[in-house]
C-alpha positions in Angstrom: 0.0 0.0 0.0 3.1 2.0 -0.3 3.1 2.5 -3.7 2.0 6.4 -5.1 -0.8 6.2 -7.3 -1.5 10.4 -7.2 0.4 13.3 -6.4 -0.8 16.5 -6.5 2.0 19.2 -6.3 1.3 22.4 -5.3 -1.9 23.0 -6.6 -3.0 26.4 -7.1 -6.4 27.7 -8.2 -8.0 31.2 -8.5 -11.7 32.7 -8.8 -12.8 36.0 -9.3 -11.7 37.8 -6.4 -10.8 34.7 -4.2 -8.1 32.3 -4.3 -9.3 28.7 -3.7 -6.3 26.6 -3.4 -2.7 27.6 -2.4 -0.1 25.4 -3.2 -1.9 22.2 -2.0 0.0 18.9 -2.0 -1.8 15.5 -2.2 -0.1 12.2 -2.4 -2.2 9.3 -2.7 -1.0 5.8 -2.2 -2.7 2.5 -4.4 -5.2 0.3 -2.1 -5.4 2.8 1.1 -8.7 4.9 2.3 -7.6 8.0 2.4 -10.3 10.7 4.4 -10.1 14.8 3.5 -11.4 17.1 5.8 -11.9 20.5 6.3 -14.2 23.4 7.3 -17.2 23.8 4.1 -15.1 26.2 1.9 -11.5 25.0 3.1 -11.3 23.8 -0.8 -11.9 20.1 -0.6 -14.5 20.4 -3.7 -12.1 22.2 -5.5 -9.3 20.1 -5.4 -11.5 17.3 -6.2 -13.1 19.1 -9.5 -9.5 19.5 -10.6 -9.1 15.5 -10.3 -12.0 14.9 -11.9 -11.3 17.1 -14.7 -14.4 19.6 -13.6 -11.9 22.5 -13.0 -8.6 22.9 -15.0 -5.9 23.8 -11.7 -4.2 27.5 -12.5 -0.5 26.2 -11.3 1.2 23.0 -10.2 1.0 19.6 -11.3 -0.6 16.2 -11.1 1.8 13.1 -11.2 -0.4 9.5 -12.4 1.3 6.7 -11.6 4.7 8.0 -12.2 4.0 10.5 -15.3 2.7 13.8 -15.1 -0.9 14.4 -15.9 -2.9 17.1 -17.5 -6.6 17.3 -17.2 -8.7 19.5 -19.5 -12.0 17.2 -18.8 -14.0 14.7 -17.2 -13.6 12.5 -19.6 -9.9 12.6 -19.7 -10.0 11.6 -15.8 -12.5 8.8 -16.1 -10.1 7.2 -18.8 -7.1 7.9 -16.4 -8.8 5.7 -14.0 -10.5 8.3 -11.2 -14.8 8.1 -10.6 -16.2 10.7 -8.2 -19.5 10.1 -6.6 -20.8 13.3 -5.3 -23.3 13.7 -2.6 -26.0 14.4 -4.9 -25.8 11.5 -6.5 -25.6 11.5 -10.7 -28.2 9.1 -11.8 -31.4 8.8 -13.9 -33.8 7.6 -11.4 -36.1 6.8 -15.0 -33.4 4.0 -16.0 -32.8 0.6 -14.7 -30.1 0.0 -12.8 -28.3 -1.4 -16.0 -28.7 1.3 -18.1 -27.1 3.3 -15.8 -23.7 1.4 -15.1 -23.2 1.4 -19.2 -24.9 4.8 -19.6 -22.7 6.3 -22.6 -21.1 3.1 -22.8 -23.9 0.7 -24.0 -23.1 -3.0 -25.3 -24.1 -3.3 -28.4 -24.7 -6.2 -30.8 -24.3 -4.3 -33.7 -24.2 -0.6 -34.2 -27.8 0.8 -33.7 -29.0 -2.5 -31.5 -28.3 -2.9 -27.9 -27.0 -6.2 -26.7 -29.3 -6.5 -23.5 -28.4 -9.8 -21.8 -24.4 -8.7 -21.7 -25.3 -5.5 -20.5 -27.4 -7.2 -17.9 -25.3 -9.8 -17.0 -22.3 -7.2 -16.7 -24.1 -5.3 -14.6 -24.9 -8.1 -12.2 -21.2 -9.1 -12.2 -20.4 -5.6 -10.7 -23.3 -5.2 -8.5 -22.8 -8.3 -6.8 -19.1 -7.1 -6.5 -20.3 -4.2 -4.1 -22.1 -7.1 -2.3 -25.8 -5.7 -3.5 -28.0 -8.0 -4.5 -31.2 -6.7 -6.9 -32.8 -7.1 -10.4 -30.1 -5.2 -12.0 -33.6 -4.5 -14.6 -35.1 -2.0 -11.6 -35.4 1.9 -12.1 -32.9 3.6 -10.0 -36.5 5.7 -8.8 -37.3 2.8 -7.0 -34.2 2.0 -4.8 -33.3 3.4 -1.1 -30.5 6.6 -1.1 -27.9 3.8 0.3 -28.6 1.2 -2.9 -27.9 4.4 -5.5 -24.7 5.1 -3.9 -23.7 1.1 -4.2 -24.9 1.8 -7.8 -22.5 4.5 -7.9 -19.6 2.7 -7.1 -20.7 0.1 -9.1 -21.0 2.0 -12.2 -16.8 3.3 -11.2 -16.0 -0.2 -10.8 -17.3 -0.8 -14.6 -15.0 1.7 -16.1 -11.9 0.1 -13.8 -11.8 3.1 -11.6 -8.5 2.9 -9.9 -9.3 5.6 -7.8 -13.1 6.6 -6.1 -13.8 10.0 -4.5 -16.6 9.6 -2.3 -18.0 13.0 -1.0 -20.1 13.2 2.0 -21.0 9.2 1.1 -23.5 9.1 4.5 -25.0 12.0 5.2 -28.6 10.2 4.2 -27.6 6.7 5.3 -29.3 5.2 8.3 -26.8 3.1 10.7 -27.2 -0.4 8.8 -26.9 2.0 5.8 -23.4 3.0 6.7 -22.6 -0.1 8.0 -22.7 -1.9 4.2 -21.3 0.9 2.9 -18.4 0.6 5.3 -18.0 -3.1 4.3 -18.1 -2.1 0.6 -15.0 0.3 1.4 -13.3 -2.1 2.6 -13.5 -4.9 0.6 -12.4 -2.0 -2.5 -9.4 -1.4 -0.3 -8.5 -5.4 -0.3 -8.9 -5.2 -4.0 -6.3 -2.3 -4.5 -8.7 0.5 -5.0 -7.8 3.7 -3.4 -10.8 5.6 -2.2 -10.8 9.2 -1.3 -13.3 9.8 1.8 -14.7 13.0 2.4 -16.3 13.6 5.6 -18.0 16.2 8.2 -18.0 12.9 10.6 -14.9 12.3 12.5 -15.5 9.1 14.1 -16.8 7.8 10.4 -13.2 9.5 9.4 -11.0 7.4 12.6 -13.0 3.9 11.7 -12.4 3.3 7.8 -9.6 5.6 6.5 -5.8 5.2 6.8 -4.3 8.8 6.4 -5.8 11.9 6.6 -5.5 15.2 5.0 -6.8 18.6 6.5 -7.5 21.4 4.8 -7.9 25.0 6.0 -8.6 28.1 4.0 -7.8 26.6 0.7 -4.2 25.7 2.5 -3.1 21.5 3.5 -2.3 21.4 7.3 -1.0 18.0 7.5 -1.2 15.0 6.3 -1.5 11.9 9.4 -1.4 8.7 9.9 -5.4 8.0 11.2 -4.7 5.9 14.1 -1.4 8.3 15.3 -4.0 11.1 16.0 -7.1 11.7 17.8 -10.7 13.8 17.1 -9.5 17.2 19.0 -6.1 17.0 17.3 -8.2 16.9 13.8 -10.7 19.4 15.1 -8.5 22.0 15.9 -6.5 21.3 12.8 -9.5 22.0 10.6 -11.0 25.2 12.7 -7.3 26.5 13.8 -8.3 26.5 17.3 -9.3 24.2 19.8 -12.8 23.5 20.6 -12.7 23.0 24.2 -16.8 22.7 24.4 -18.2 21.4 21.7 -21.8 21.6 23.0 -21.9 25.3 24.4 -25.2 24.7 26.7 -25.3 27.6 29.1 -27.9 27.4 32.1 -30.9 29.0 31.2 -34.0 30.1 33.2 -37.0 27.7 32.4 -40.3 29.5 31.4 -44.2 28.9 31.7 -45.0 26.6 29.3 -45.1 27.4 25.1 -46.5 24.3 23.3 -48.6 21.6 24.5 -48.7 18.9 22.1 -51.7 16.4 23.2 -53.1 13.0 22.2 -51.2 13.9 18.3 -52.3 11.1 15.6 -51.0 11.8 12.0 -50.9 9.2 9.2 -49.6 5.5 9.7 -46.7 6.2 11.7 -47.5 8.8 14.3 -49.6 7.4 17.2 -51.0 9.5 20.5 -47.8 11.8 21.4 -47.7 13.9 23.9 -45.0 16.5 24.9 -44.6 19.9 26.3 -42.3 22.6 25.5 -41.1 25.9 28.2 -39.9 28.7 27.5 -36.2 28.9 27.3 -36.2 25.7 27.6 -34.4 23.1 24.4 -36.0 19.7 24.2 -34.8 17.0 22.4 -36.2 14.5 20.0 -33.9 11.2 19.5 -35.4 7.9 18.3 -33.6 5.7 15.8 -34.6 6.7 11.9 -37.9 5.9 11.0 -39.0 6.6 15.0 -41.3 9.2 13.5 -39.8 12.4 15.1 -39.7 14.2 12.0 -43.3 13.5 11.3 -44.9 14.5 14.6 -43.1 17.8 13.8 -44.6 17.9 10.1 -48.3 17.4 11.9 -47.5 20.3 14.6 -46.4 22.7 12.3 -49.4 21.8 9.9 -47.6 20.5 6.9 -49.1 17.0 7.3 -52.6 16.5 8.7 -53.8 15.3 11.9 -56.4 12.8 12.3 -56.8 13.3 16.5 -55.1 15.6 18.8 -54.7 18.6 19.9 -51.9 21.7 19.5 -51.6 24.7 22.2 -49.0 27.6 21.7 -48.8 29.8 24.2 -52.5 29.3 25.8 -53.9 29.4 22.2 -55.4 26.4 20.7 -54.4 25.8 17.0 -58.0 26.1 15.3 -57.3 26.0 11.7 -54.4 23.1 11.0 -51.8 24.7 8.4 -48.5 26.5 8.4 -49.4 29.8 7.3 -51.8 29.4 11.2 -48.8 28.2 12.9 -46.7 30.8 11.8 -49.1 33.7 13.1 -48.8 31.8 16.4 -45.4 32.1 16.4 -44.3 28.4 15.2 -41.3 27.8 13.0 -40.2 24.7 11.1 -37.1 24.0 9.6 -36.8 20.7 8.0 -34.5 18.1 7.3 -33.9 18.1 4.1 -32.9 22.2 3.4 -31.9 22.3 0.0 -35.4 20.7 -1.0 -37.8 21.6 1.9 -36.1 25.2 3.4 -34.9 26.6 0.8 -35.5 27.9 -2.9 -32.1 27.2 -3.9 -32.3 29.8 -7.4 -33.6 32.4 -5.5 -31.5 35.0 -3.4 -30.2 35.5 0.2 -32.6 38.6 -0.1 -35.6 36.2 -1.0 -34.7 33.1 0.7 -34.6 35.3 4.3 -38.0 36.9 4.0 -40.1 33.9 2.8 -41.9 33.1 6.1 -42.5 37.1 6.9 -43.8 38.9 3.5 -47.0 40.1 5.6 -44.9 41.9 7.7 -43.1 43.6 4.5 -46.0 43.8 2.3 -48.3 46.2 1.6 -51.8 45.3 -0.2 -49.4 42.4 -1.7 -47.0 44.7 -2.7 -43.3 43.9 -1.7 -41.4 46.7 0.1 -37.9 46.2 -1.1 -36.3 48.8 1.2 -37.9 46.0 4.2 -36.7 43.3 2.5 -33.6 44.3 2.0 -32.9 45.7 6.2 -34.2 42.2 6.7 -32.1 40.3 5.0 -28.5 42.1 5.8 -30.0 42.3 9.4 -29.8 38.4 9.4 -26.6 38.1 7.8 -25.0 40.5 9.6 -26.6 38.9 12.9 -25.4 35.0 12.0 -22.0 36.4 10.3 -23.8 34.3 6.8 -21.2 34.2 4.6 -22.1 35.3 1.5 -21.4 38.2 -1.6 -24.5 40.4 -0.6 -27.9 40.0 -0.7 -28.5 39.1 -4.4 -26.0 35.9 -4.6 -27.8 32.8 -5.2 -28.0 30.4 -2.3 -27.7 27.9 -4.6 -23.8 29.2 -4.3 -23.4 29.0 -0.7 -21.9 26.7 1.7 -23.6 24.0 3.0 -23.4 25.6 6.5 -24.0 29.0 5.4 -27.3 27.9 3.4 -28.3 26.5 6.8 -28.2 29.7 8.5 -30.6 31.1 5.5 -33.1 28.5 6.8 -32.7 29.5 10.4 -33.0 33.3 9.3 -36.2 32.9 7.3 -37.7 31.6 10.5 -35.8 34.1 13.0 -37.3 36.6 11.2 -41.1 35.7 12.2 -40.1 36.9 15.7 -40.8 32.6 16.6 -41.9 31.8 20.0 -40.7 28.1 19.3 -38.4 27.0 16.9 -38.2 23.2 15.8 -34.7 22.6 14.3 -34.9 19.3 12.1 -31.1 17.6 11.7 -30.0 21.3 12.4 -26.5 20.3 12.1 -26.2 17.5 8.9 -24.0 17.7 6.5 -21.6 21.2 7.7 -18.6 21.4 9.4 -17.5 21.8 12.7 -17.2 25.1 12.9 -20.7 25.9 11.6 -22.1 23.3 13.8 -20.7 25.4 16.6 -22.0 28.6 15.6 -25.3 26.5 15.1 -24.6 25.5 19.0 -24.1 29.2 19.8 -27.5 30.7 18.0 -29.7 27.8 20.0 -28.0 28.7 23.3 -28.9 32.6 22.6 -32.2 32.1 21.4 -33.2 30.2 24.1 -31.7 32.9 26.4 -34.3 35.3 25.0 -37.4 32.8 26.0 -37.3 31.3 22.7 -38.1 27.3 23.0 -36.4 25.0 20.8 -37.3 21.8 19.8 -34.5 19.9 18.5 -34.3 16.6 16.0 -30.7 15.2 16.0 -29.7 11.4 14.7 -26.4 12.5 16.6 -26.8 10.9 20.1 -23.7 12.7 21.4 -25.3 16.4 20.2 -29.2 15.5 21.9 -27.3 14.9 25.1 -25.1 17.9 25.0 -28.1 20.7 24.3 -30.8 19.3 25.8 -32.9 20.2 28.5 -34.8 17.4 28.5 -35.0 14.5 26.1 -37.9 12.9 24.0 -37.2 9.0 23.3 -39.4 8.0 20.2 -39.9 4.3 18.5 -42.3 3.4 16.1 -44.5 6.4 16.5 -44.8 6.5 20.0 -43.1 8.4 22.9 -41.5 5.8 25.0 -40.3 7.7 28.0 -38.6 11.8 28.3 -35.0 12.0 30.4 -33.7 15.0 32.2 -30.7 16.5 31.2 -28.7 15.4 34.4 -30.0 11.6 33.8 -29.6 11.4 29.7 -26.7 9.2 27.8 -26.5 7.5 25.4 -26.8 4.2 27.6 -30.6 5.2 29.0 -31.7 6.0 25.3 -30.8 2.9 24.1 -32.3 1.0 27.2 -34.8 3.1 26.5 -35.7 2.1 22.4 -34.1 -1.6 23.1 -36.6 -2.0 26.3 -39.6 -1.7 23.8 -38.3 -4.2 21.4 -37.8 -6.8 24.1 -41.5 -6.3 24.8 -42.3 -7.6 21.7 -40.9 -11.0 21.6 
């Protein structure tokens, strides 16, 4: 595993008014898992678009197994032997599984007729290499997030891909998900693929890779052997300071009571929950993924409809069931899923930030763009959003910067709770602590928080009080000074004992 497969030597690349990558150096060795990390915007997309032949580099040089490489397209890269799979993965959902391995590529018996059994039996040979096992004849609409991405690798082992960039590879994978995935990593390492991990996850970062490279600022830190250093080492590496508390919770005054959720039914999954919320006060939701947290929060905020149940803010029973009547009550949502439920990813920072409050910069539906505009650099200013001005696309932004967007939108309705769904997925450590920081000050001002986290370690640390869901249901709520992770597992694994 010794032997260089890649170097990258002093890689430099410039955009209009910023410089991306400064003399970066990447050496890549054949058969080893090798993790990047960095801050969003530290350049780990960028050096990765100049491997894949995306972005052509402005200065240095790119060694390939001994002789120096220039890259002017994708094209050029996939024939060199390099497949990235990007977090939004690049499939069409309306083909089968087949078609999209040889997409480009197509058997053929002659020249205008496809040769359908070798393109299906070649596609079974390589599916069954990544240890999936499906009719390779299924639309790619119908598989789970975690089969596409074993699709995806698939599909790189089909054009003999000596090299796999994988970016953000579980950020939408349940626990078994990751699990596979891990296995599949591995068993490309034994066969003397080298895989290039990208991840916000640390401990995802310690358990599969063998080296790690950091960047910072468009600027390699180091380069480490994974099992010589540990997660704070990394961390302050990547933020250039230590984190001393990862999970700022300050002690806050708890309130009279905001939200009373009572007896909530909602489709198949959500049965009878019950749960209170104070003022001040941050309450946490954890359950394993499909516990239905996400859901009860969809039926109190009025996207999904109850079918029993009833929802109090602040005294006020909700009479009419729908968003636009939770959001005069004071109620804000931010989902899961930002870049499809959050956010209006080819509209502006200006529009993005005012969605949830045009009635209070409207006149007889008339805009008032002098409003909208204190608005919006109010908010930015306020969450330090990184961002050109007002008018750049959030499409553009970071992933952690498009995240404060969402959390604007919804500061800006003056909320007296605020449910935060997977506040934290998929941006970096130092946004996550600015995330951290906001909660901590909101609930400060009497704001409550409700707070969805698959991330056991970050429910504990900002919690009040905790929430344990399974299969619809609230099985049991833990103080602060009694949480861990211990007692929520008891907690979910208590419930499946009862069943057998």
């Amino acid at each position: 595993m010794d032997e260089e497969l890649l170097l990258m030597r002093n890689i430099t690349k410039n955009f209009p008014g910023v410089q991306a990558l400064k003399n970066v150096n990447l050496t890549l060795r054949k058969g080893e898992v090798h993790a990047l990390i960095g801050e969003n915007g530290a350049g780990k997309s960028t050096l990765m678009k100049i491997l894949s032949g995306v972005y052509q580099k402005d200065g240095g040089s790119i060694v390939w197994e001994g002789k120096e490489l220039e890259l002017h397209s994708p094209m050029q890269a996939t024939n060199a032997g390099t497949s990235i799979i990007y977090q939004e993965l690049n499939l069409m959902p309306n083909m089968s599984v087949a078609e999209n391995i040889f997409i480009g590529r197509e058997r053929k018996k002659h020249r205008f007729i496809l040769n359908e059994k070798d393109t299906i039996l070649e596609a079974e040979r390589y599916i069954h290499e990544v240890g999936l096992n499906i009719d390779v004849r299924t639309k790619v609409e119908e598989l789970s997030i975690a089969k596409r991405q074993m699709v995806e690798v698939a599909k790189a082992l089909s054009v003999r891909a000596k090299l796999i960039v994988m970016d953000e590879p579980t950020s939408s994978l349940t626990d078994r998900e990751i699990a596979i995935l891990m296995d599949v990593i591995r068993r490309l390492r034994t066969q003397g693929v080298t895989v290039v991990f990208i991840s916000h996850k640390l401990s995802e970062v310690f358990e599969i890779s063998d080296r790690v490279t950091v960047l910072r600022d468009g600027e390699c830190i180091d380069t480490l052997v994974t099992k010589d250093c540990d997660e704070s080492q990394l961390i302050q590496m990547m933020v250039g300071r230590p984190l001393t508390d990862i999970f700022p919770k300050s002690e806050v005054p708890i309130g009279d009571t905001l939200l009373e959720v009572r007896n909530l039914c909602a489709g198949k999954l959500v049965k009878d929950v019950s749960f209170e919320l104070k003022k001040g006060e941050i309450l946490g939701f954890a359950g394993l993924v499909g516990a239905g947290r996400s859901e009860v929060m969809r039926a109190v905020f009025g996207v999904d409809r109850l079918t029993s149940g009833k929802i109090i803010i602040d005294g006020q029973t909700l009479r009419y069931h729908r968003p636009s009547e939770s959001i005069k009550k004071g109620l804000g949502f931010m989902p899961e899923d930002r870049k499809l439920q959050g956010l209006i990813l080819g509209m502006a920072v200006r529009e993005n930030t005012t969605l949830a409050s045009l009635g209070e910069i409207s006149n007889a539906c008339i805009i008032n763009s002098k409003k909208e505009r204190e608005v919006s650099l109010n908010y930015i200013e306020k969450l330090s959003i990184k961002t050109t001005g007002i008018e750049q696309k959030v499409n553009n932004l970071s992933g952690g910067n498009q995240q404060k967007v969402v959390i604007a939108k919804w500061l800006a309705i003056k909320p007296k709770v605020l449910i935060l769904d997977e506040p934290t997925r998929g941006i970096d450590v130092g946004a996550k602590k600015e995330i951290y920081a906001l909660m901590g000050k909101l609930a400060a001002e009497g704001v409550g928080i409700i707070m969805i986290s698959s991330e056991l370690p970050e429910v504990i640390g900002m919690s009040d009080r905790i929430v344990v869901m399974h299969e619809g249901c609230v099985r049991g709520t833990l103080d602060r000074k009694e949480a861990s992770q211990e007692a929520i597992m008891n907690i979910i694994l208590r419930e499946n004992m009862r069943k057998v």
